[in-house]
Backbone as a ProteinNet text record, in pm:
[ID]
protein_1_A
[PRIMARY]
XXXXXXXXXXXXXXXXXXXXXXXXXXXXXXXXXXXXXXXXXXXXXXXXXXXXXXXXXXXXXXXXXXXXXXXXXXXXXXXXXXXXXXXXXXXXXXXXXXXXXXXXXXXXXXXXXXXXXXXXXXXXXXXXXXXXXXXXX
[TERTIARY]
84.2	0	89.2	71.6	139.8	75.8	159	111.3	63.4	122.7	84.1	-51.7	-120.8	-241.8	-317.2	-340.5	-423	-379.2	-324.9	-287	-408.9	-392.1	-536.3	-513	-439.1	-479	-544	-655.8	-717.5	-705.6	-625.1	-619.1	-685.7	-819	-863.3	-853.7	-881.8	-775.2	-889.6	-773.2	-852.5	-782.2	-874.9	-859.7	-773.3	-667.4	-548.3	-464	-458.5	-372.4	-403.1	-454.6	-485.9	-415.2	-310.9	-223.6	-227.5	-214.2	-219.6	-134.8	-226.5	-137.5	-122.7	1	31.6	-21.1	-105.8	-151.6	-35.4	97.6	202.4	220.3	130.2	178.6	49.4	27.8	-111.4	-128.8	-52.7	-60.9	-123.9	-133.5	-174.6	-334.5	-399.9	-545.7	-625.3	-550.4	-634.7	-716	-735.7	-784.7	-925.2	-980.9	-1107.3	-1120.9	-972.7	-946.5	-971.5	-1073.3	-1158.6	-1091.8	-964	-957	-1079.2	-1167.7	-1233.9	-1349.1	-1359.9	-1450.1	-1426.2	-1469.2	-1408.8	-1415.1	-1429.2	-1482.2	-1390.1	-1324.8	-1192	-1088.9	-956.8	-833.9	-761	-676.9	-583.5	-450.9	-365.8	-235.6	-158.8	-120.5	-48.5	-137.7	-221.9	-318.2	-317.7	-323.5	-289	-453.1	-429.9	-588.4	-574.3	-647	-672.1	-796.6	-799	-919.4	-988.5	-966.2	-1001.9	-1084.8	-1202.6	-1316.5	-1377	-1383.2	-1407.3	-1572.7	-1599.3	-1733.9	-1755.4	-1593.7	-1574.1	-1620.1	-1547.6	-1531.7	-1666.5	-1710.9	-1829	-1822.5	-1931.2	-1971.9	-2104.5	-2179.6	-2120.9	-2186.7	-2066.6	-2092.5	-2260.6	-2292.6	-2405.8	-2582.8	-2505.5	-2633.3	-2589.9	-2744.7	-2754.9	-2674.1	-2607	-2596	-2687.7	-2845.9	-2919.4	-2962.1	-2941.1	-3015.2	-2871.2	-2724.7	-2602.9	-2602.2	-2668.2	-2699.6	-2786.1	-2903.8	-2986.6	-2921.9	-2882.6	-2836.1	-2717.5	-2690.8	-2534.2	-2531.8	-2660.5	-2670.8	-2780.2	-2766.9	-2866.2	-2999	-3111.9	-3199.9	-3304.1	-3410.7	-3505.3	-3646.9	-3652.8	-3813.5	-3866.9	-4033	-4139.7	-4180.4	-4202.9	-4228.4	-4381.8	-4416.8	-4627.4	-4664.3	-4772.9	-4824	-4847.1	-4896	-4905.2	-4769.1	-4678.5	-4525.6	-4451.9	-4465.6	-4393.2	-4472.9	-4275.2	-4276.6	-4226.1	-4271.6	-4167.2	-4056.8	-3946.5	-3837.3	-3800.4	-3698.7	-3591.1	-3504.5	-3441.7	-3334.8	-3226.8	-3136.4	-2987.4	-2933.4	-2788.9	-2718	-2697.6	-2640.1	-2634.3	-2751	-2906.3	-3038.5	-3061.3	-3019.6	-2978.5	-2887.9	-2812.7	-2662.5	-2706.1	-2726.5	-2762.4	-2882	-2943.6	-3099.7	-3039.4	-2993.4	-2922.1	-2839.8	-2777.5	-2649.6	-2692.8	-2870.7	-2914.4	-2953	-2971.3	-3007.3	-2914.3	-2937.4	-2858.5	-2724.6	-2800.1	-2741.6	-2632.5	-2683.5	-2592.2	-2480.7	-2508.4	-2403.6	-2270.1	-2318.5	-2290.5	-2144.4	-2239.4	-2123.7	-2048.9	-2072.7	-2042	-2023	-2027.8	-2047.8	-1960.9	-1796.6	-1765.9	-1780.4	-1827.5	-1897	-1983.3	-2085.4	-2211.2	-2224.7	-2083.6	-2046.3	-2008.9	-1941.8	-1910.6	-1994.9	-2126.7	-2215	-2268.4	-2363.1	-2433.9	-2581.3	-2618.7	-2757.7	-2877.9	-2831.4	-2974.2	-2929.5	-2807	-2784	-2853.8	-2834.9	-2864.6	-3004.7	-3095.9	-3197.2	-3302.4	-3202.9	-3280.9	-3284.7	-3148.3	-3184.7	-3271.1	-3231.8	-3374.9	-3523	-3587.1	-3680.4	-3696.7	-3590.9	-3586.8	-3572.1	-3540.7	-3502.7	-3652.3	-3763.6	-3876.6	-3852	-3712.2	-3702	-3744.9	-3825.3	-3874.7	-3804.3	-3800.2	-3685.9	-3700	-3812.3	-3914.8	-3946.9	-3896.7	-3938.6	-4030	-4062	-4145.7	-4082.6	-4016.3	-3954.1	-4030.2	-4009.8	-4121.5	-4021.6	-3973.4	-3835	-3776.2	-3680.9	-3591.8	-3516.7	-3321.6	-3281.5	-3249.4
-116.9	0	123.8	200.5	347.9	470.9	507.8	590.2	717.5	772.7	885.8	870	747.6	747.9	818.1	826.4	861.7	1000.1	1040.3	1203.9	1313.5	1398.6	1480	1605.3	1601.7	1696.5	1621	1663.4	1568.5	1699.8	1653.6	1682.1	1669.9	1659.9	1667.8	1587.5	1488.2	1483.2	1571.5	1659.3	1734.5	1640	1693.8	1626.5	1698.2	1797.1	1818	1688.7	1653.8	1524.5	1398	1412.4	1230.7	1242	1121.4	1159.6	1073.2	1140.7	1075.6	942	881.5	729.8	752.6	679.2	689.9	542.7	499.7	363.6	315	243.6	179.4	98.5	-13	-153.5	-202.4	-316	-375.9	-470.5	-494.6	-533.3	-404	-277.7	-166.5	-195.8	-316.2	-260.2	-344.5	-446.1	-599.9	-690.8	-766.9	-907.7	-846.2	-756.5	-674.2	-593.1	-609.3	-497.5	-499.6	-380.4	-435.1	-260.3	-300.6	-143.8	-111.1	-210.8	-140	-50.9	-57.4	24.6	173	203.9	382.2	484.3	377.4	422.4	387.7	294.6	222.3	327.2	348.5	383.7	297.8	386.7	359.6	340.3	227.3	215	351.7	407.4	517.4	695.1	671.5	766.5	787.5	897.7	933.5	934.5	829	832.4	896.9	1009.7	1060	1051.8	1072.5	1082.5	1213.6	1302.9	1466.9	1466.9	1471.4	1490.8	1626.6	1650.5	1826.8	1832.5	1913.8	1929.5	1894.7	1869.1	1851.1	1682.1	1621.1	1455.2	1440	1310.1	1235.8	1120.6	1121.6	1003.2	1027.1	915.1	772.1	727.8	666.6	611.3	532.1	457.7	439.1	516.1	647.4	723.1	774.1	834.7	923.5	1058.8	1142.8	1288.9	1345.5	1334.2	1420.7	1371.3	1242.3	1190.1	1279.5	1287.2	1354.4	1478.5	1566.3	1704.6	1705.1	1625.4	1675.3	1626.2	1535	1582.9	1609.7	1645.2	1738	1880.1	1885	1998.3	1984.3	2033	2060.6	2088.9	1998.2	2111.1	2107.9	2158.5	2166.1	2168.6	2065.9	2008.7	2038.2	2060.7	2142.1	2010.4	2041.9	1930.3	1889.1	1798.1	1824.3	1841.3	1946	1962.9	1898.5	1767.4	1655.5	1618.2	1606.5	1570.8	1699.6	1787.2	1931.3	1867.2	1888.3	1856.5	1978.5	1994.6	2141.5	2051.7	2176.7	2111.2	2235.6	2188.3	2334.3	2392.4	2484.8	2551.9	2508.7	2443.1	2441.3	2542.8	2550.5	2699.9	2772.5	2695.2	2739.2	2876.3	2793.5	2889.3	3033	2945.1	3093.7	3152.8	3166	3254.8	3380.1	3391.3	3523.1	3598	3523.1	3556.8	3671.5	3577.9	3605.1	3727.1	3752.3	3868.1	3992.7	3951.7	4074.7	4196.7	4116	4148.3	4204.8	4341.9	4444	4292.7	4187.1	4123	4031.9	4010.4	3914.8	4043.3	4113.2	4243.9	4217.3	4217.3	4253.7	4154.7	4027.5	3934.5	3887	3881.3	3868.2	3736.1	3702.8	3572.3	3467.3	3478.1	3379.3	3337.8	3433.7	3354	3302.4	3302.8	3272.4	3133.9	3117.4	2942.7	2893.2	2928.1	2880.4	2802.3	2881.1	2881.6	2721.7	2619.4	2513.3	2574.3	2474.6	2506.3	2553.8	2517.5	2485.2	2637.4	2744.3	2859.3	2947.9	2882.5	3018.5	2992.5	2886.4	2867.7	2983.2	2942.3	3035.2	3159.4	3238.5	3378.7	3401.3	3298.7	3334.6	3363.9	3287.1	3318.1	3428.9	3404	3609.4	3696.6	3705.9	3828	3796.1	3712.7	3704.8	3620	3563.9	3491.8	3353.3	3327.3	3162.4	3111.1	2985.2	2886.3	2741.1	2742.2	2624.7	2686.1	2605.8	2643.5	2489.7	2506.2	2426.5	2474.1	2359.9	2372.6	2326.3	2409.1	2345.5	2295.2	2314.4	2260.6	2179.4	2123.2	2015.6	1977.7	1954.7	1950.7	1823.6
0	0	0	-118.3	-113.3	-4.8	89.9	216	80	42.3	-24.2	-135.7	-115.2	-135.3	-76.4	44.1	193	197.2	136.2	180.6	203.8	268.8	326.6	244.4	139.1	38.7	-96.8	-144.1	-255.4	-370.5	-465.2	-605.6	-709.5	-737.2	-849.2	-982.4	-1063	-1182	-1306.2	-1395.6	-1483.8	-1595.9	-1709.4	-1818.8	-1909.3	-1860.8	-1922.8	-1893.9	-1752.9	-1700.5	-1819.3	-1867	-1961	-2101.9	-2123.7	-2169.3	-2300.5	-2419	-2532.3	-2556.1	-2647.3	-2680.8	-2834.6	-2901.1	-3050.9	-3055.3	-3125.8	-3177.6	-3294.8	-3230.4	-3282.2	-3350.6	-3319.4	-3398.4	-3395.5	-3466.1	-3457.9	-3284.6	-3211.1	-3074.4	-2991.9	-3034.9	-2954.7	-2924.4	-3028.2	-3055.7	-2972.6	-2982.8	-2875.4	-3009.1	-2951.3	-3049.6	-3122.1	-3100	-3134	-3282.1	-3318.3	-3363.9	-3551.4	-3607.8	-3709.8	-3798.7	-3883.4	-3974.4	-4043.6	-4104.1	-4178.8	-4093.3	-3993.7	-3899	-3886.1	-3941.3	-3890.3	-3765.9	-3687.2	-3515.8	-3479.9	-3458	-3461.5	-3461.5	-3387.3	-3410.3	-3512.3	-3571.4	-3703.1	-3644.4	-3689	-3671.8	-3699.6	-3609.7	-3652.6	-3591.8	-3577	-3534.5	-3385.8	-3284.7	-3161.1	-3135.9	-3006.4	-2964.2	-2796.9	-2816.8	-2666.6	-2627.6	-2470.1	-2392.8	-2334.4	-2399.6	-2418.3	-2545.3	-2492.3	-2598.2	-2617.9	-2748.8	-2792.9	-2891.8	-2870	-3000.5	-3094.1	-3165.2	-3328.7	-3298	-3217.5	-3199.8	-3193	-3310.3	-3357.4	-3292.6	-3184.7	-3125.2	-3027.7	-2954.7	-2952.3	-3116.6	-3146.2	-3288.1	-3333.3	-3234.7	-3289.5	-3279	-3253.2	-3243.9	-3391	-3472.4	-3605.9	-3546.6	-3689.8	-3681.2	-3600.3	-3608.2	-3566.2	-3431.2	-3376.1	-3222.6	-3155.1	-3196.9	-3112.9	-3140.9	-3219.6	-3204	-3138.1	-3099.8	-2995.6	-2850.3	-2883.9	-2753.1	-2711.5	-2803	-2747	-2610.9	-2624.2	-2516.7	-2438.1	-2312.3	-2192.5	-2215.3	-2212.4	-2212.9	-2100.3	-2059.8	-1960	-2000.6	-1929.3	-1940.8	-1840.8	-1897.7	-1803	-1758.2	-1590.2	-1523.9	-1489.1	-1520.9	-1501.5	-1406.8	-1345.8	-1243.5	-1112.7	-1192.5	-1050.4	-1026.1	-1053.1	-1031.7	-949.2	-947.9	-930	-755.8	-675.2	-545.1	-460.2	-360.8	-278	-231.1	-213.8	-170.7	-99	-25.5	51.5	-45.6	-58.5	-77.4	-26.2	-141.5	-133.3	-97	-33.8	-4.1	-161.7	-278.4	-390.4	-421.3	-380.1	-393	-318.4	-170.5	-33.3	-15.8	-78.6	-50.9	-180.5	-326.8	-395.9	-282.1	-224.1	-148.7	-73.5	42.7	121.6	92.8	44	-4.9	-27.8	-81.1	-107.7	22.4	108.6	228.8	316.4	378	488.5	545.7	661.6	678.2	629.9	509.6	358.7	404.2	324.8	298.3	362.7	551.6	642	654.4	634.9	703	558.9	435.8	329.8	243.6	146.7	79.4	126.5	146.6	233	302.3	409.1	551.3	532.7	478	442.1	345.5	268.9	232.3	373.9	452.6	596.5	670.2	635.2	737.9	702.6	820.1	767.8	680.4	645.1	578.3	675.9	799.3	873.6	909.6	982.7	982.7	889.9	772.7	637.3	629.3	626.2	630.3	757.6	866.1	990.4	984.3	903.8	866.1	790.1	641.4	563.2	608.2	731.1	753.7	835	893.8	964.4	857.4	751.7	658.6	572.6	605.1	485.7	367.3	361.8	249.2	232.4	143.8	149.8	127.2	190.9	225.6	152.1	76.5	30	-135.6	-217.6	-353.6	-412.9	-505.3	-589.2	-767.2	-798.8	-952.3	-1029.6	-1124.7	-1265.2	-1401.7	-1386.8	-1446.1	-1419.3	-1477.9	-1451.7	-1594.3	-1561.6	-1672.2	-1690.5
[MASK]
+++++++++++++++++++++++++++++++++++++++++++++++++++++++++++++++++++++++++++++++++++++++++++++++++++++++++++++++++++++++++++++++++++++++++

């Protein structure tokens, strides 16, 4: 077991870190391996794991099922389904900020704070603490 596994600083991995492969020899590909496929890596072709807008996939969806969903979208949620919920801090902290008090103590403190804290001002400052979404992405 490597001690510097366990370390109490946690790093992140971003996807600059992932590091290209040159597809070398025909042993690079595994027993799977079909040239005439064009999904397929090419002997000789650098296959990375940094995926961009231009890159066409997953291969067996149409052009048009991966333009739709290439992006986010939000659906109206039906009436009988639409549930109340609380406010995340994400929701109460702009709320919050707007307010003499927000001001006061200022947005860092106010990530500091627990939920059940920011929640209890909210209802002292009038702010509802309870939303109902009609949306959903």
């Amino acid at each position: 077991m490597n001690k510097n596994w366990h370390s109490t600083l946690y790093v992140p991995w971003t996807p600059s870190q992932a590091r290209n492969t040159k597809i070398g020899q025909e042993g690079f590909v595994g027993p799977y391996y079909d040239a005439s496929n064009p999904a397929m890596v090419t002997i000789g072709q650098e296959q990375t794991m940094n995926f961009t807008s231009e890159d066409v996939g997953p291969f067996w969806l149409t052009a048009e099922e991966r333009e739709r969903q290439r992006h986010d979208r939000e659906v109206e949620i039906p009436e009988d389904k639409r549930k109340e919920r609380h406010k995340v801090k994400k929701e109460l902290i702009p709320e919050l900020m707007d307010t003499e008090w927000g001001e006061k103590e200022g947005e860092i403190r106010l990530w500091k704070m627990t939920h059940a804290e920011l929640a209890k001002m909210a209802q002292a400052s009038s702010i509802d603490i309870k939303i109902t979404p009609t949306t959903t992405k």
